[in-house]
MIDRENKOL-654246 format. One record per residue: x, z, y of N, C-alpha, C in turn; residue number from 1. Coordinates in nm, 4 decimals. Atoms other than C-alpha are relative to their C-alpha. Layout:
N
REC       nX       nZ       nY      caX      caZ      caY       cX       cZ       cY   i
REC        X        Z        Y        X        Z        Y        X        Z        Y NUM
...
end
This chain:
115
REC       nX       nZ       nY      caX      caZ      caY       cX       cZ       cY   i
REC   0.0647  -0.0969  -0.0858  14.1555   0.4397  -3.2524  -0.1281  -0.0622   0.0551   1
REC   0.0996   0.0461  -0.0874  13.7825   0.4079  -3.1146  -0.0468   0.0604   0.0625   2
REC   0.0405  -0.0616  -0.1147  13.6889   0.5018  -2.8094  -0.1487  -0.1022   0.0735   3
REC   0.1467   0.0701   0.0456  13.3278   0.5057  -2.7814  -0.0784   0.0593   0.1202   4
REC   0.1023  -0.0375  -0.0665  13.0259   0.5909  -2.4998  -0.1378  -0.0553  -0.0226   5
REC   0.0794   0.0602   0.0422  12.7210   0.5967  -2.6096  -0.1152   0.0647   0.0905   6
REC   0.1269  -0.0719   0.0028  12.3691   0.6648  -2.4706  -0.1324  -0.0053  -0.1019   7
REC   0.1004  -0.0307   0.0566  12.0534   0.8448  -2.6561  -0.0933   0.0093   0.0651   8
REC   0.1140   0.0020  -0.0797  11.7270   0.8668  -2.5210  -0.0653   0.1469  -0.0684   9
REC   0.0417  -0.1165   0.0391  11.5804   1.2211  -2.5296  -0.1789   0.0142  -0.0161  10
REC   0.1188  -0.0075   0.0375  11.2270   1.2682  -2.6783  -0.0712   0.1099   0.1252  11
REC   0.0307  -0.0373  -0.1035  11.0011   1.3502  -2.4250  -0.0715   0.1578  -0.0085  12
REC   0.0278  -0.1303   0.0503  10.9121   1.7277  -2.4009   0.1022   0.0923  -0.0565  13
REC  -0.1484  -0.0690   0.1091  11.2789   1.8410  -2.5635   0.0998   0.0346   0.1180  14
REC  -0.0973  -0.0760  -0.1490  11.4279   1.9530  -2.2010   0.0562   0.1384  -0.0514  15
REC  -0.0718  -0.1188   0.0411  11.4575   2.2810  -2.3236   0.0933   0.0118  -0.1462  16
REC  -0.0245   0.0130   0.1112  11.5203   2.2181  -2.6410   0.1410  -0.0721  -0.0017  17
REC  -0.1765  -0.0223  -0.0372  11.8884   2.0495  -2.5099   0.0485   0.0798   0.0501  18
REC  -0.0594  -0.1017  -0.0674  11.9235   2.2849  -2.3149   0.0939   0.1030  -0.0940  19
REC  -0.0357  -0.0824   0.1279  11.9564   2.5280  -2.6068   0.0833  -0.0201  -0.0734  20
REC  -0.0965   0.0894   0.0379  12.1547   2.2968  -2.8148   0.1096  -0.1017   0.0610  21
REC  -0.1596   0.0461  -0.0606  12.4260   2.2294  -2.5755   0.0341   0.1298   0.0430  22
REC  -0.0037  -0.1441  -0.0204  12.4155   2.6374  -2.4684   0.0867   0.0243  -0.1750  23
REC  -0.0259  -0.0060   0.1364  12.4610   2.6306  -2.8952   0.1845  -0.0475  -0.0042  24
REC  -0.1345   0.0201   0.0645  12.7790   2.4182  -2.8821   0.0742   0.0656   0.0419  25
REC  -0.0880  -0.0819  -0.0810  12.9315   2.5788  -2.6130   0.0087   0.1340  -0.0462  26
REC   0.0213  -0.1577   0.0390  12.8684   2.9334  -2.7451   0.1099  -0.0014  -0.1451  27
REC  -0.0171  -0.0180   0.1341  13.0069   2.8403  -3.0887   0.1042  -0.1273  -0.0188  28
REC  -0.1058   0.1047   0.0162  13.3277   2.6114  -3.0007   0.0706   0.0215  -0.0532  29
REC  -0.0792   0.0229   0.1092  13.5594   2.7248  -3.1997   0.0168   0.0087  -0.1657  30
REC   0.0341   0.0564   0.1520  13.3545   2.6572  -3.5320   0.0079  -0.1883   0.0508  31
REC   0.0230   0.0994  -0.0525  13.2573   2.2990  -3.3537   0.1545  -0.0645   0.0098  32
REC  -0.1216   0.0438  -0.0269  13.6569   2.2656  -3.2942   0.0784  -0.0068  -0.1371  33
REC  -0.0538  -0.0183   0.1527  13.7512   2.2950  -3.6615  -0.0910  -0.1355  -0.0727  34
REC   0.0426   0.1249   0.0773  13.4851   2.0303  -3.7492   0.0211  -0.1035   0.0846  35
REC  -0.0543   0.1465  -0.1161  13.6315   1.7748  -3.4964   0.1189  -0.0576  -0.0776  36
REC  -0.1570   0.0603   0.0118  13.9961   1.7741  -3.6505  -0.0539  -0.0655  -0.1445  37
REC   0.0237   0.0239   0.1007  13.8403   1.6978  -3.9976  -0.0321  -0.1817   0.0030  38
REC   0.0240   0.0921  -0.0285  13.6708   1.3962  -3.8532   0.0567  -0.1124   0.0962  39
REC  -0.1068   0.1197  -0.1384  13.9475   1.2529  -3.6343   0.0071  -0.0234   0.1122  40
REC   0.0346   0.0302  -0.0786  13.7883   1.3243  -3.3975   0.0732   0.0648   0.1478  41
REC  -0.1001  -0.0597  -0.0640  14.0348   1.3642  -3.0917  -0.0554   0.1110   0.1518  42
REC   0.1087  -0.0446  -0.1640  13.7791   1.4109  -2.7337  -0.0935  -0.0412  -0.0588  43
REC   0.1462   0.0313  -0.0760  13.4269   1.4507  -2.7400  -0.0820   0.0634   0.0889  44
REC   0.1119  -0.0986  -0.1375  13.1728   1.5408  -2.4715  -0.1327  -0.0899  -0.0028  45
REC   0.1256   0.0190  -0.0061  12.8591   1.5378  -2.4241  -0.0509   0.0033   0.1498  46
REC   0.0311   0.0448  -0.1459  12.6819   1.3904  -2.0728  -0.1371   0.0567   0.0154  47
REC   0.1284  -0.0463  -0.0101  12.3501   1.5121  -1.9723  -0.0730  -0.0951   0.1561  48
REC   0.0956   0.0311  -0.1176  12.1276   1.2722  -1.7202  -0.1689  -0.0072   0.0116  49
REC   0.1366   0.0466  -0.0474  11.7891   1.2405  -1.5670  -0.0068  -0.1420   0.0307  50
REC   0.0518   0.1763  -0.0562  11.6915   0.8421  -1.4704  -0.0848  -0.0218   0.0019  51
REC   0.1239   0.0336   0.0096  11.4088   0.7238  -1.3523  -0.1047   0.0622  -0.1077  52
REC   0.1119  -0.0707   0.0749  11.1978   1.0028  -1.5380   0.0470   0.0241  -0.1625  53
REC  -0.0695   0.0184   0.1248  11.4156   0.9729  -1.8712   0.0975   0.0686   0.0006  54
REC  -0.0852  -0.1241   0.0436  11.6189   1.2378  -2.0136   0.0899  -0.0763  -0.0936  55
REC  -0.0939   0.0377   0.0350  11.9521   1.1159  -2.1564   0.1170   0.0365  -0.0657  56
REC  -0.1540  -0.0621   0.0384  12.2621   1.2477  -2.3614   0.0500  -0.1422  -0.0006  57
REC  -0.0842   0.1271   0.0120  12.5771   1.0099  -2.3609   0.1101   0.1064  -0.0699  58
REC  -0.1051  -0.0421   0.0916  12.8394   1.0696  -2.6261   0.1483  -0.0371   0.0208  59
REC  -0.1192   0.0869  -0.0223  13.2260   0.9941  -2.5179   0.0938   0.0694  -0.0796  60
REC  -0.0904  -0.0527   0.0875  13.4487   1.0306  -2.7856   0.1642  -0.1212  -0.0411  61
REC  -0.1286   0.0824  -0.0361  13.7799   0.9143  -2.8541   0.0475   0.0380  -0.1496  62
REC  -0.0029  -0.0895   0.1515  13.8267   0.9164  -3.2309   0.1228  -0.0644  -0.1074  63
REC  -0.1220   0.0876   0.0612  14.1149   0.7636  -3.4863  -0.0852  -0.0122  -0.1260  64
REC   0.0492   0.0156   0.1128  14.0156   0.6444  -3.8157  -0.0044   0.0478  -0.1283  65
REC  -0.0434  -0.1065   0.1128  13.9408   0.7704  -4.1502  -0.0692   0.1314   0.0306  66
REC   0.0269  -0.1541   0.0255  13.7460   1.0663  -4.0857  -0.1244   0.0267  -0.0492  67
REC   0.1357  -0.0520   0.0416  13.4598   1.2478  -4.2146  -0.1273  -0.0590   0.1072  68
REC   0.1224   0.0219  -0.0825  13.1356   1.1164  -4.0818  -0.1020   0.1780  -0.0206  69
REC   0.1370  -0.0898  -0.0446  12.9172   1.4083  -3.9111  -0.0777   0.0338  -0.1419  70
REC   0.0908  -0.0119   0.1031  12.6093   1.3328  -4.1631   0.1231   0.0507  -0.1450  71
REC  -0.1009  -0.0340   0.0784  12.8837   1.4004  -4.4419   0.0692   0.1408  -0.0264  72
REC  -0.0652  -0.1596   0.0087  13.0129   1.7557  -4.3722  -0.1158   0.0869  -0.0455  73
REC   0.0234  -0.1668   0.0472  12.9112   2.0960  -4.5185   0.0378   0.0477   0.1171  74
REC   0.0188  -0.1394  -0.0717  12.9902   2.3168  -4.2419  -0.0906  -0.0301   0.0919  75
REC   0.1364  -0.0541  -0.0493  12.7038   2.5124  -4.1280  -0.0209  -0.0514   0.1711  76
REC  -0.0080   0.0766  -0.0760  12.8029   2.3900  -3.7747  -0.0662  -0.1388   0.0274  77
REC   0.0321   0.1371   0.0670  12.7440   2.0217  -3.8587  -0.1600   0.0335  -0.0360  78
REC   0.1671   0.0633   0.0170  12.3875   2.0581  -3.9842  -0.0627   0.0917   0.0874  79
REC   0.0071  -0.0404  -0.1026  12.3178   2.2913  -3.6945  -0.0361  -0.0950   0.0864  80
REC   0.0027   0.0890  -0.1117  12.3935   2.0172  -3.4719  -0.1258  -0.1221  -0.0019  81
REC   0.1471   0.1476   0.0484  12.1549   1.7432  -3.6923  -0.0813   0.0476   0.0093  82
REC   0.1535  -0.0637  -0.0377  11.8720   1.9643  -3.6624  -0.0208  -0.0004   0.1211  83
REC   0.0355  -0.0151  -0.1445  11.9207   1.9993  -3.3014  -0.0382  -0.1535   0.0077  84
REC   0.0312   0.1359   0.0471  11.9553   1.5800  -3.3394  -0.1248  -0.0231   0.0245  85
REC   0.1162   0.0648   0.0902  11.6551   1.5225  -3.5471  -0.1162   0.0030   0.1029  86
REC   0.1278  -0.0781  -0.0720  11.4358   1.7651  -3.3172   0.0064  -0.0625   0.1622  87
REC  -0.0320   0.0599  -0.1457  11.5639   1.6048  -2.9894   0.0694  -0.1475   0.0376  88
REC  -0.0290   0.1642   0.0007  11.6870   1.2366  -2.9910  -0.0842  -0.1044  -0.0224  89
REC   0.0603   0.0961   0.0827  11.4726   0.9793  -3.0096   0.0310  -0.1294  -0.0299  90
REC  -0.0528   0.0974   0.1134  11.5341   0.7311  -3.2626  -0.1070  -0.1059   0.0278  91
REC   0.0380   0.1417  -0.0923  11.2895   0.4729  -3.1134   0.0399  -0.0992   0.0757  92
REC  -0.0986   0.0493  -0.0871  11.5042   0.4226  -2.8442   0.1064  -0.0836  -0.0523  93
REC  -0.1243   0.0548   0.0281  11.7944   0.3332  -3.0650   0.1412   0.0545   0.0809  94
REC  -0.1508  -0.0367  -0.0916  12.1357   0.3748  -2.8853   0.1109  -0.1035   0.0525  95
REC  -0.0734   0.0884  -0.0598  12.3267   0.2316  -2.6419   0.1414  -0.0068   0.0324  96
REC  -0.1772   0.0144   0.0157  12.6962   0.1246  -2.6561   0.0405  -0.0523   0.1064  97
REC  -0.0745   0.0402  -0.1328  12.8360   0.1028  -2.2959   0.1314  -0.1115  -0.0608  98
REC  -0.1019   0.1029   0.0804  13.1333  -0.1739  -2.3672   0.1163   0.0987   0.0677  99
REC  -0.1569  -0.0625  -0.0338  13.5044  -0.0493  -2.3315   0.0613  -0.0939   0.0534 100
REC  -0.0907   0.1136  -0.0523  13.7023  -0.2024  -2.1021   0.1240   0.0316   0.0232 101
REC  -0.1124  -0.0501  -0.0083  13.9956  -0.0322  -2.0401   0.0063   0.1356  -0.0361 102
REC  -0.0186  -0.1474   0.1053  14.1475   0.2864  -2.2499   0.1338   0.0123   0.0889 103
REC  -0.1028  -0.0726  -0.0707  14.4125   0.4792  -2.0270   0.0702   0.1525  -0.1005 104
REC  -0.0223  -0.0925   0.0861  14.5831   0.7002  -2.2547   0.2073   0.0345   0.0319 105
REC  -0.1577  -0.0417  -0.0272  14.9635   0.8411  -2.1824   0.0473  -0.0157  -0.1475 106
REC  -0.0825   0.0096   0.1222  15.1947   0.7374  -2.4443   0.0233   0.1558  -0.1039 107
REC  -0.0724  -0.1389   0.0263  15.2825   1.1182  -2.4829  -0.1319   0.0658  -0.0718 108
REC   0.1512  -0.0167   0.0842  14.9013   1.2120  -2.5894  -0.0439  -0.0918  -0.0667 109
REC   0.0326   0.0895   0.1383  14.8697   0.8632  -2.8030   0.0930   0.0943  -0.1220 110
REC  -0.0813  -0.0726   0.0894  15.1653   1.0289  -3.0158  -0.1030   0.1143  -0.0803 111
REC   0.0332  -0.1130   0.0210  15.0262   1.3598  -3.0419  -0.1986  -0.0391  -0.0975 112
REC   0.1387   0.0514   0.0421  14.6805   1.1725  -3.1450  -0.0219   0.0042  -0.1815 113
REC  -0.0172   0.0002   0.1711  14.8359   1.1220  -3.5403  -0.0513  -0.1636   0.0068 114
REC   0.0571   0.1129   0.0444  14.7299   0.7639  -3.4977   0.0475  -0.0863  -0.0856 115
end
């Protein structure tokens, strides 16, 4: 299982442009919830901050192994989301991997996980 937080750095000028594309996932979760189980993927969410003048998504997902990588899928969903990506992330920045220090998980939802 990896349980992951990550931050992106949002290209400057693309405020609305998350906006839209998190309005997108939410509108259209239960296509978005069909390409999660494919990829193992058990929790994810998406964070939204301001900092010191810097626009931010953070990714927290909680995922088991073995699954479809994102870039990898066909459904229309999925390249939906990389276009939103492409057009709003910037890839200058790189991405940042908060460290994991402790994973709290109830025995009763590890089970249910398929791990």
């Amino acid at each position: 299982m990896n349980v992951e937080l990550t931050r992106y750095r949002v290209r400057p000028g693309k405020s609305f442009k998350v906006e839209e594309w998190l309005k997108f996932l939410n509108e259209h979760m239960d296509d978005v919830l069909v390409t999660l189980e494919g990829e193992k993927m058990y929790v994810e969410t998406i964070f939204h901050e301001i900092l010191n003048g810097e626009e931010y998504l953070y990714w927290y997902s909680v995922r088991g192994e073995g699954g479809v990588d994102v870039d990898d899928s066909d459904h229309w969903i999925d390249k939906r989301h990389l276009e939103y990506w492409d057009e709003c992330i910037d890839e200058s920045f790189g991405s940042v991997d908060l460290n994991t220090k402790v994973v709290m998980i109830p025995e009763k939802v590890r089970a249910s996980m398929d791990l």
